[in-house]
Every structure is written in structure tokens, then in C-alpha cells.
N, C-alpha and C positions, 0 to 999 in steps of 0.2 A: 295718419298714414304711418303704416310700420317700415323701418328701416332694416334692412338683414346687412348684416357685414360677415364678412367672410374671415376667417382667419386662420394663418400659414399654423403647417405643426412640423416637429423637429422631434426625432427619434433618441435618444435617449437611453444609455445602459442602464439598467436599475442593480438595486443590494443583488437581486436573485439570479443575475444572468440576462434575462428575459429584457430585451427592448423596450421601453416605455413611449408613449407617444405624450409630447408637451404639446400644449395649443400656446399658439403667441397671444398677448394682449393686443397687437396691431394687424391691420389687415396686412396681408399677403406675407407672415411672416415676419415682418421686418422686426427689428430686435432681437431677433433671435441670435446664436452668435452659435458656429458649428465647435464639435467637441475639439481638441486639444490633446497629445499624448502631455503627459507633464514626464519629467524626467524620473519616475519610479513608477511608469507606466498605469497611473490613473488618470481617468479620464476628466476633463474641464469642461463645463456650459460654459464658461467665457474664456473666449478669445484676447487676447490681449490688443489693444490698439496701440502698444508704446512702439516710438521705434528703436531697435536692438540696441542702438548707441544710449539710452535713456536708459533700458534695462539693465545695461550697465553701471551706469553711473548709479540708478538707484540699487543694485546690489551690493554695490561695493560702502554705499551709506549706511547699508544695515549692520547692525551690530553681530559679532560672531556669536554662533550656536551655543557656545558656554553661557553668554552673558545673558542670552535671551534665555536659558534656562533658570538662569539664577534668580532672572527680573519675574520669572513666572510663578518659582518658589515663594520670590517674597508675595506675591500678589495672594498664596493658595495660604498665608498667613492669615490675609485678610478675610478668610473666607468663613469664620467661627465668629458669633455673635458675644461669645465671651472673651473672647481675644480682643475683640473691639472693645467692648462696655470695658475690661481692664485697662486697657488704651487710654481711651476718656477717663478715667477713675486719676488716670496717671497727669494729664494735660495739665491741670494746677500745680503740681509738684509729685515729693517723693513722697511714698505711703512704704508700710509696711503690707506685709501676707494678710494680718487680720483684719487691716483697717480695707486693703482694697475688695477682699473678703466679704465685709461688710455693706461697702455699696454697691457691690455689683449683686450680691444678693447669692453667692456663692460658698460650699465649703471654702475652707481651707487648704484642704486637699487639693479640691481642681483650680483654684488659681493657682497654686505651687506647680499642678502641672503646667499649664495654659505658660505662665511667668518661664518656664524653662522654655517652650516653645517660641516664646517673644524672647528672648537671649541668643540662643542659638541664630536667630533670623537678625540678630542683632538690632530690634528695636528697643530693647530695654535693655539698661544697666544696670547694676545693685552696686552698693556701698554697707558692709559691714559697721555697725558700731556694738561694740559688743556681742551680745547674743543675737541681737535683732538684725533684719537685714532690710533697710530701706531701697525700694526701687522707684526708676524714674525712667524717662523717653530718652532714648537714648542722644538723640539730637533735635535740630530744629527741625529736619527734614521728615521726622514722624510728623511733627505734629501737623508741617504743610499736608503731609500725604492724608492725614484725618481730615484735615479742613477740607481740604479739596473735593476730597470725596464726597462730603457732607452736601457741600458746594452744588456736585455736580449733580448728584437726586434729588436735591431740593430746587432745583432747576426746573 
């Protein structure tokens, strides 16, 4: 014996202008939640359930608009698979250009770039000895944020 359910649908601005019709996954709509102006006049599928006093307290926890840029910068560091393998190349100690070079399986050229990119974002250091310039992580806090990561995909 077949079952029919019914269920509620919610209209929807799309990219183009044009109304879009959503179907709920529960009957008579329910879950659905109506759109939202947000404060730069785009529209929300969800409604907020907090009440104002909570909205406050959690906006005032989040960190200012600088900081949350900065934290997004360093993240878009992470986002180069040579960045990384130099990273790791680094986690034992300090290497030079050719040797890390050498295991990541790269010129010289682009770890020196890559190595200027990881400075600037301040995960790596270098120290001079003579001609040569050995680098290393810049703290413990690289190497958590490697581990971690590792951590959480291999999850």
C-alpha cells in the first residue's frame, strides 16, 4: 500500500530575480523557516530562533572584522600543497633552500618563493649563518595548527 505525503513549499528569491519555489522535506511545510531582510538587504532561508538578548551577547564574543580578516589570511596560507609539504619538511628542524628543496621535490626558485610567503604570514623564521640562510617554524603554534589539521581529515 502506497503512502502519498504531501509537502508544504516556500518561495524563494533566486541569483536571477525570479521567485524560486523550495519543497519542504516535512509534510505541511514545517521546517521551513520564512526569509529574513539581513542588514545589507539580502535575503536569509533562516530565521533566527536566538532571543535578541543572546544575539547580543554572542556578537559582542566575536572577534572584530580585522582580526577575523587576518585569521582568514592566515588560513588562505594554508591553502598551497607546497606551502604545506615545506611546512612538514620544516617540523624536524631548520633546513636550508636546497635541502627543503630537495624534499619537497621542488626548484629552488619556488620554495624561495613559497618560504617568502610563509614569513610574511609569519610561520616561518630564518637565521643567517654566513651565506646560507636556515629556516624553521616559526613557533609551537605552527606545528599544533599542522597537527591538527592532519588530525581532523584523518578523522
Amino acid at each position: 500500500m502506497e503512502q502519498s505525503i504531501e509537502y508544504g513549499t516556500i518561495s524563494l528569491p533566486s541569483v536571477d530575480g525570479e521567485e524560486a519555489m523550495r519543497k519542504s522535506p516535512y509534510p505541511d511545510g514545517e521546517g521551513l523557516v520564512s526569509t529574513d531582510s539581513l542588514p545589507d538587504g539580502e535575503k536569509s532561508t533562516m530565521a533566527s530562533s536566538l532571543p535578541d538578548e543572546a544575539k547580543a551577547t554572542l556578537a559582542d564574543a566575536l572577534p572584530d572584522e580585522e582580526m577575523l580578516y587576518d585569521l582568514a589570511d592566515l588560513f588562505k596560507v594554508f591553502a598551497d600543497t607546497t606551502r604545506i609539504k615545506i611546512l612538514y619538511a620544516l617540523m624536524d628542524g631548520e633546513r636550508c633552500v636546497a635541502d627543503i628543496a630537495a624534499l619537497v621535490g621542488a626548484t629552488q626558485s619556488t620554495v624561495s618563493h613559497q618560504l617568502r610567503i610563509l614569513k610574511q604570514a609569519r610561520l616561518v623564521k630564518f637565521q643567517r649563518e654566513g651565506k646560507n640562510i636556515f629556516y624553521a617554524l616559526s613557533d609551537d603554534h605552527v606545528y599544533t595548527m599542522l597537527s591538527q589539521g592532519m588530525t581532523h581529515i584523518c578523522e
